[in-house]
C-alpha positions as CSV (number, residue, x, y, z in Angstrom):
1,X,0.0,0.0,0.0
2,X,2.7,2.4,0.7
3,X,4.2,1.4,-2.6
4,X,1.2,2.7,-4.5
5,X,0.5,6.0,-2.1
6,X,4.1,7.4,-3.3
7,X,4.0,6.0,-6.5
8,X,0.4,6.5,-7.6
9,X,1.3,9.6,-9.8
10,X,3.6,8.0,-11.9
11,X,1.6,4.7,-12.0
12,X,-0.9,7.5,-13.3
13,X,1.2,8.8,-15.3
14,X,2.7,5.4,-16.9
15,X,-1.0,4.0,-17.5
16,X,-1.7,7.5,-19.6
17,X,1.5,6.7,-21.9
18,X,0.2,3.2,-22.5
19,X,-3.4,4.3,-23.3
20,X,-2.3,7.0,-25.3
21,X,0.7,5.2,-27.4
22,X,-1.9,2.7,-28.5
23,X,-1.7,2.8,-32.5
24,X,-5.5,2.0,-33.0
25,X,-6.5,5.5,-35.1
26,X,-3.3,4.6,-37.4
27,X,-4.3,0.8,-38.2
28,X,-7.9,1.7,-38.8
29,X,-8.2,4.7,-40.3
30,X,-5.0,4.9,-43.1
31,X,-6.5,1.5,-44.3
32,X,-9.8,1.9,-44.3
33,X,-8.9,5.6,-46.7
34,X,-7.7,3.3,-49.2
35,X,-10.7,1.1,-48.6
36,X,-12.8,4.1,-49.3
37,X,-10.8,5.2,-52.1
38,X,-11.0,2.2,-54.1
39,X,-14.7,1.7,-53.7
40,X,-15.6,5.0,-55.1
41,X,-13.2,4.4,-58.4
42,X,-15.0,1.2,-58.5
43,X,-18.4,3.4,-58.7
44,X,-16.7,5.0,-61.4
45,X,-15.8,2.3,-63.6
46,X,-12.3,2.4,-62.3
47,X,-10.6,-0.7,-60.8
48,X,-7.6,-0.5,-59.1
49,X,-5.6,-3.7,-57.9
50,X,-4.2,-2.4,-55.1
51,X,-3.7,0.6,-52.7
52,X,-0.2,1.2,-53.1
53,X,-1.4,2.2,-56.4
54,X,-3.0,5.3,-55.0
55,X,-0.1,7.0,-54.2
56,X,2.0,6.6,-57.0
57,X,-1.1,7.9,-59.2
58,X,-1.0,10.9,-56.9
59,X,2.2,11.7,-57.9
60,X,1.8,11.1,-61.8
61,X,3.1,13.7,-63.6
62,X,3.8,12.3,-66.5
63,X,0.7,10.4,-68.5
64,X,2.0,8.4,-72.0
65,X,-1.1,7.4,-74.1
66,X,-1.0,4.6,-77.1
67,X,-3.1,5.9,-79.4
68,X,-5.3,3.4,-81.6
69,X,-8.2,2.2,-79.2
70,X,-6.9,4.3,-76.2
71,X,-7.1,7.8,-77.7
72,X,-9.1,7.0,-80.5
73,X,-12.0,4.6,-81.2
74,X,-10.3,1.8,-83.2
75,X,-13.0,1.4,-85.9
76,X,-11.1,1.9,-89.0
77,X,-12.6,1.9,-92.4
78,X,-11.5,1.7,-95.5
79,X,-11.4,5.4,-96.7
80,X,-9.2,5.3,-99.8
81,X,-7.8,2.4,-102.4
82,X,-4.8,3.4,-104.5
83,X,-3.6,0.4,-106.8
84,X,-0.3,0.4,-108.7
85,X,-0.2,-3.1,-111.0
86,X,-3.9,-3.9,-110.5
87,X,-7.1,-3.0,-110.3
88,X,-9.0,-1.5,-106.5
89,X,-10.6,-4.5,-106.3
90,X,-7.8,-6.8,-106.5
91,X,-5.7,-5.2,-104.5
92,X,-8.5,-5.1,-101.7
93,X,-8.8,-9.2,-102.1
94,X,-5.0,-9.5,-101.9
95,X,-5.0,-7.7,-98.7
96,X,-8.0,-9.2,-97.5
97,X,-6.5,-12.3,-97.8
98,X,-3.5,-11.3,-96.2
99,X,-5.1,-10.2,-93.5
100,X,-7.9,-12.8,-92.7
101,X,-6.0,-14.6,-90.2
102,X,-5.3,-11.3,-88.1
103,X,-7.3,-10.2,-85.3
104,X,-6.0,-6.7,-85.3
105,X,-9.1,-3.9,-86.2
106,X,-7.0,-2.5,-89.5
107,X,-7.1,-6.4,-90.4
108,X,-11.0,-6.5,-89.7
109,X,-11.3,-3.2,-91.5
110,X,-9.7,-4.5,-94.6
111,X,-11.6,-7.5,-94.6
112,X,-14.9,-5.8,-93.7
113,X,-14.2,-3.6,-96.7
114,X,-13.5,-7.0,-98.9
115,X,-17.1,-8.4,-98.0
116,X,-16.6,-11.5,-99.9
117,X,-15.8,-14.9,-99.2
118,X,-12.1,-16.0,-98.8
119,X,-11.1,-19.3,-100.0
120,X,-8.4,-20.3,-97.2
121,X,-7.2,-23.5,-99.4
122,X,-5.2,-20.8,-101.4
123,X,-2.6,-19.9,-98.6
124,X,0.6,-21.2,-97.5
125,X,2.4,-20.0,-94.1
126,X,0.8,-16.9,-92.8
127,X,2.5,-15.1,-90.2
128,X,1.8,-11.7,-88.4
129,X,5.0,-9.5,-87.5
130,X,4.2,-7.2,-84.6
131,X,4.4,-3.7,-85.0
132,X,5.6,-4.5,-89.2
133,X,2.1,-6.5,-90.5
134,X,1.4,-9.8,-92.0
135,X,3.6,-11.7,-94.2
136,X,1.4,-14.5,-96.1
137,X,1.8,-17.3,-99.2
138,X,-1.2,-17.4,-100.9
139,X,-0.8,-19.0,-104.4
140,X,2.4,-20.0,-103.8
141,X,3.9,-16.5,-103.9
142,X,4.9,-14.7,-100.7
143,X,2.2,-11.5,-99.8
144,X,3.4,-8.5,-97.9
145,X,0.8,-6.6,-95.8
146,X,1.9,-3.6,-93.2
147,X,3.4,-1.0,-93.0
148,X,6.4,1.4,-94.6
149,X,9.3,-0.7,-92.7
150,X,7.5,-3.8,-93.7
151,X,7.6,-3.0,-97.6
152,X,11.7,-1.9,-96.7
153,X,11.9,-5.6,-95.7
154,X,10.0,-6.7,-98.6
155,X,12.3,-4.8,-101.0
156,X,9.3,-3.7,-102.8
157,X,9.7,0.1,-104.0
158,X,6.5,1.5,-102.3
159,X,5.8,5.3,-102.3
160,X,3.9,7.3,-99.2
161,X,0.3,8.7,-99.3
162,X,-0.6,12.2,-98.7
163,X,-4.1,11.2,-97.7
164,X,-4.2,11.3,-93.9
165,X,-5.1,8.2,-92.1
166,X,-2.8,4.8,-91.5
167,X,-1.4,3.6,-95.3
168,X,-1.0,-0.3,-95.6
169,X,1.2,-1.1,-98.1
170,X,0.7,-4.3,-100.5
171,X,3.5,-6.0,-102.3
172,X,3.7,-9.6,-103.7
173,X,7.5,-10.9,-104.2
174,X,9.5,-7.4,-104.4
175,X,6.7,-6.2,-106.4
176,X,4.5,-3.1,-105.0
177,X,0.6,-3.0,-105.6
178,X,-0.1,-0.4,-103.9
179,X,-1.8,0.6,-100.4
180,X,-4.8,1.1,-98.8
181,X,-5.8,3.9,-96.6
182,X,-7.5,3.2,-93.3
183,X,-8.7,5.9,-90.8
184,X,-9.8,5.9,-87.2
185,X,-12.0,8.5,-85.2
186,X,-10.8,10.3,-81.9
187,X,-12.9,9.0,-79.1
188,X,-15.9,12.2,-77.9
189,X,-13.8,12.3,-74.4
190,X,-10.2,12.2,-75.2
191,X,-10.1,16.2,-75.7
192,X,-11.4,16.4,-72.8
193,X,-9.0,13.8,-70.6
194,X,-6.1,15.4,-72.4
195,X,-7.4,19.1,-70.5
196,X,-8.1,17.9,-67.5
197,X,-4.8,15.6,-67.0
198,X,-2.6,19.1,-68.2
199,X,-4.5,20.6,-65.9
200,X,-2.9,18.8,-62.9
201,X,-0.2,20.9,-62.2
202,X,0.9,20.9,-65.3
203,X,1.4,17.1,-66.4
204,X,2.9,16.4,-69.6
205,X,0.9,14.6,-71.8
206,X,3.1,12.2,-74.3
207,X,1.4,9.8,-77.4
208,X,3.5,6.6,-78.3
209,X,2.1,4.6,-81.9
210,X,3.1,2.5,-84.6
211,X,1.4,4.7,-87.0
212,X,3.3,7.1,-89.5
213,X,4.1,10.5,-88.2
214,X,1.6,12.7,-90.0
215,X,-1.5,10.4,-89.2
216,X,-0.2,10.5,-85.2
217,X,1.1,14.2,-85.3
218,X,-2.6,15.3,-86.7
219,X,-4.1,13.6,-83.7
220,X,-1.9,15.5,-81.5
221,X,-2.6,18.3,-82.5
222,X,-6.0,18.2,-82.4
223,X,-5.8,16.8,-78.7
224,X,-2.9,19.6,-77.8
225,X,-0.3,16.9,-77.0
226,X,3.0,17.8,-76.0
227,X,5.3,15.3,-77.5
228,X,4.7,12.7,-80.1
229,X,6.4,9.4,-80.5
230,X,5.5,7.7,-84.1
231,X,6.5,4.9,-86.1
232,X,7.6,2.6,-83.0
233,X,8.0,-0.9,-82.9
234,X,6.9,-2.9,-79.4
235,X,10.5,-2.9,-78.4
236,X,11.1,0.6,-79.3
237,X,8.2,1.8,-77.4
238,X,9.5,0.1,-74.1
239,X,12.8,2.2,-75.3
240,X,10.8,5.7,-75.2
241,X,9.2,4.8,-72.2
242,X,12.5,4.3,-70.4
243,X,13.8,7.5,-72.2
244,X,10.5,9.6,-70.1
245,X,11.3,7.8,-66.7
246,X,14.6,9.6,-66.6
247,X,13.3,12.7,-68.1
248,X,10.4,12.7,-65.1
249,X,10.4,15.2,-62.4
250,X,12.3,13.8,-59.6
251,X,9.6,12.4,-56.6
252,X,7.0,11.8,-59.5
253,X,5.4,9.0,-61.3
254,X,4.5,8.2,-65.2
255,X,1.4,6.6,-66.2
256,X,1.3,4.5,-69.1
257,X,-2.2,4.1,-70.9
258,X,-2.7,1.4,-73.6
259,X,-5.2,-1.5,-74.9
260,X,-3.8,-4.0,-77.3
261,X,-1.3,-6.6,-76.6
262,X,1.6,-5.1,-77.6
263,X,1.3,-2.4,-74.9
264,X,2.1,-5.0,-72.1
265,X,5.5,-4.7,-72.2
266,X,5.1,-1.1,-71.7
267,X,2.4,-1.7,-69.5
268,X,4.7,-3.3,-67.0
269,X,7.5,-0.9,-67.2
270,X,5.9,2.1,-66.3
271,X,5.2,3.3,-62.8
272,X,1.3,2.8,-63.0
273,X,0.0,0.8,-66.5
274,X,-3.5,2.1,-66.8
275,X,-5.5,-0.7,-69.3
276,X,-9.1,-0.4,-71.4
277,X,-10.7,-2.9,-70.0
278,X,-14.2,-3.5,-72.5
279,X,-11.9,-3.4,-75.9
280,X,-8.6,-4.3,-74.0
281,X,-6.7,-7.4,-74.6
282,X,-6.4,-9.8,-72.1
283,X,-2.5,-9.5,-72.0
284,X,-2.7,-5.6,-71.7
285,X,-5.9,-5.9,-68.8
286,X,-3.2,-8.6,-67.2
287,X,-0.2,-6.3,-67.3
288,X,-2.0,-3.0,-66.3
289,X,-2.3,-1.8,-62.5
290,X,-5.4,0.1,-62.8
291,X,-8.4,-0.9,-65.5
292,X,-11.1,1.3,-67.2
293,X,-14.1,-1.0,-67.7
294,X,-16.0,1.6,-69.7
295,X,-12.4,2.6,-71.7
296,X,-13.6,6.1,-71.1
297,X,-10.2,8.3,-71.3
298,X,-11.5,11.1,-69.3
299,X,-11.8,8.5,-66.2
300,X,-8.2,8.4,-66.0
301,X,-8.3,11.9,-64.8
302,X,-11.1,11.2,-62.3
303,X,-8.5,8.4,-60.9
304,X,-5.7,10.7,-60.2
305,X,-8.6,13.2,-58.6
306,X,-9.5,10.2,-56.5
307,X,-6.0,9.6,-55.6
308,X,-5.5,12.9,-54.6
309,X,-8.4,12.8,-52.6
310,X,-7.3,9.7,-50.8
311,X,-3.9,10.5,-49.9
312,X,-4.7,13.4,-48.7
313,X,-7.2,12.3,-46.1
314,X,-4.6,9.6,-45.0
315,X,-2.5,12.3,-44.4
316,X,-5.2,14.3,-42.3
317,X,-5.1,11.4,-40.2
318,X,-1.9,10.4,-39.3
319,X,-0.9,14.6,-38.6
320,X,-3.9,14.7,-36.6
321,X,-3.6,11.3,-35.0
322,X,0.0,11.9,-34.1
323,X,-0.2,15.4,-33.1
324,X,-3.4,14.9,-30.7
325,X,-1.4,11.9,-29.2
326,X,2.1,14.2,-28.6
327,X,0.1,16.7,-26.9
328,X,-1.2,13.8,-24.3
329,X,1.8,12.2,-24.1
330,X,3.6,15.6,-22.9
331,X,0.7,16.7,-20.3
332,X,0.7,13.6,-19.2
333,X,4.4,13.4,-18.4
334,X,3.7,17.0,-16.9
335,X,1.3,15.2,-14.8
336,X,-1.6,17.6,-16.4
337,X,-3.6,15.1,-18.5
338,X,-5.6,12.4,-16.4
339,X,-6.3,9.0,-17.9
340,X,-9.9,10.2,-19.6
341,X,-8.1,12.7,-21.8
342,X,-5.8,9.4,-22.6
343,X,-9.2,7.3,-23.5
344,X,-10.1,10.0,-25.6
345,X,-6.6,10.6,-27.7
346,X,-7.0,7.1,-28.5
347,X,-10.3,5.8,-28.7
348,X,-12.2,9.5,-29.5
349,X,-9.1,10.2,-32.0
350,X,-9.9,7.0,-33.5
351,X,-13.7,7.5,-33.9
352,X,-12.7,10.9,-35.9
353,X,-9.6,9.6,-37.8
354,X,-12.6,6.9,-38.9
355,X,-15.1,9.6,-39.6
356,X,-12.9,11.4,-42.0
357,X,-11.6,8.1,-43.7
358,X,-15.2,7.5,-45.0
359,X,-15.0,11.0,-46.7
360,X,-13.5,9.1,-49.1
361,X,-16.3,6.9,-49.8
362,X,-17.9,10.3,-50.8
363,X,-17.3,11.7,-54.7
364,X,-18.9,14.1,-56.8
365,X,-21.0,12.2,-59.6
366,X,-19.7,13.5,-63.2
367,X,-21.7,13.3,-66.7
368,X,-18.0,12.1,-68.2
């Protein structure tokens, strides 16, 4: 008994530090912001695949889109037919043919365009070269499909369009045909995403495509992009990717947008890989870290909004968490805090920190 008369105070005192230290509002509440966070992007058609995700797409400052299918719709047609050595309509079936055992939408364009039945006993080896086009042996001579570097390959002495849209070039042997122009239509929203992502303190707003440089510089610069990257192969678009991560602003993150297969690579490399999920390929959807299911590229603005959003209320609650707890923990090694102050800079500072994590539950509905 005379133990706890003259040591009462700092038994007091010791029970207040161990109230008080008690991490509860930290464990709870940073979690649960993430929590929050990720159901209201799922509300918008936004999945996330994890909350560490969140803060690197705070930080993005750099945002790199593909462009067929990401920026634009990715329902070509057939707008133009230009024939060297034969007539339109031959040079439609050779391509058609060519192309009949790609899934790619220029392939399905070509073929829609075609609109006849194609007799498959005719071909040899087929095989598609990514990022180049299709190589193909149909009547026992060898077809080239594609594009400009595939016709260098070919040997075949092919000549450039002036009509804008995505030229695929036809040779048989080393022999040129001619080409076909196919052309795509911006998506209603991408003006729009590209605004609102510049608008975030200034992000820079790259494109990266196979397609030639006066089809992807015309996109640009009806979308106001900042820098172009055209003509790329797969591999040489992982090599521009890695060119922008050392050109980033230091503490900042690049986002990497895409939807076909061979943006996976890409995908992967970048510090968040941001997929379409409806028109997506499974690879790309696979490789990405955060998915549009609507392929909406306004919603990629939205998630970095979210982000935001998030980290900042997980912020809010570790300052305040912390802060309320320091000021305990000093008056109650002054001996001017009893142990009901302690109860409530742990449980009632929990209850709050809780409160304002469900703010992020709570996001203003768009029309985008």
């Amino acid at each position: 008994l005379l133990f706890f008369f003259f040591f009462s105070d700092w038994i007091t005192r010791a029970l207040i530090f161990l109230v008080v230290s008690c991490p509860c509002a930290l464990v709870i509440s940073v979690p649960l912001s993430f929590f929050g966070g990720i159901g209201a992007a799922s509300r918008e058609g936004i999945l996330i695949k994890g909350s560490n995700y969140f803060e690197a797409l705070s930080k993005v400052r750099t945002v790199v889109f593909d462009k067929t299918g990401t920026l634009t719709k990715g329902n070509f047609a057939v707008t133009a037919i230009h024939p060297e050595e034969v007539s339109e309509s031959e040079l439609l079936d050779i391509a058609a043919a060519a192309e009949s055992f790609s899934h790619h939408p220029i392939a399905e364009s070509i073929i829609s365009a075609h609109g006849k039945h194609i007799d498959k006993s005719r071909f040899g080896e087929v095989s598609e070269i990514p990022g180049l086009g299709v190589k193909a042996v149909i009547d026992g001579k060898t077809v080239f499909v594609g594009n400009s570097a595939l016709m260098a390959n070919s040997g075949a002495a092919w000549r450039d369009c002036e009509v804008i849209g995505t030229t695929v070039h036809v040779a048989v042997e080393d022999q040129y045909m001619g080409h076909i122009v196919i052309s795509d239509e911006i998506k209603p929203d991408a003006k729009i995403a590209i605004a609102k992502l510049s608008a975030h303190d200034g992000t820079k707003i790259v494109m990266l495509t196979g397609d030639m440089k006066k089809v992807s510089e015309a996109v640009a610069g009806e979308l106001s992009i900042d820098e172009v990257y055209s003509e790329l192969l797969p591999d040489e678009k992982v090599a521009a990717i890695e060119k922008l991560l050392s050109e980033k602003p230091e503490k900042s993150t690049l986002a990497f947008v895409g939807d076909g297969i061979n943006d996976a690579p890409v995908l992967s490399r970048a510090d968040v890989g941001i997929a379409m999920g409806a028109l997506g390929s499974d690879a790309a959807i696979e490789a990405a870290d955060i998915v549009l299911m609507d392929d909406k590229p306004s919603k990629i603005a939205r998630a970095v909004e979210i982000s935001r959003k998030t980290m900042l209320l997980a912020r809010e609650n570790i300052v305040f968490s912390l802060s309320v707890k320091a000021l305990v923990l000093v008056l109650g090694a002054l001996g001017l805090a009893n142990i009901w102050l302690a109860v409530f800079a742990d449980v009632g500072v929990t209850v709050i920190a809780v409160l304002n994590s469900m703010r992020s539950l709570i996001v203003k509905r768009t029309s985008a």
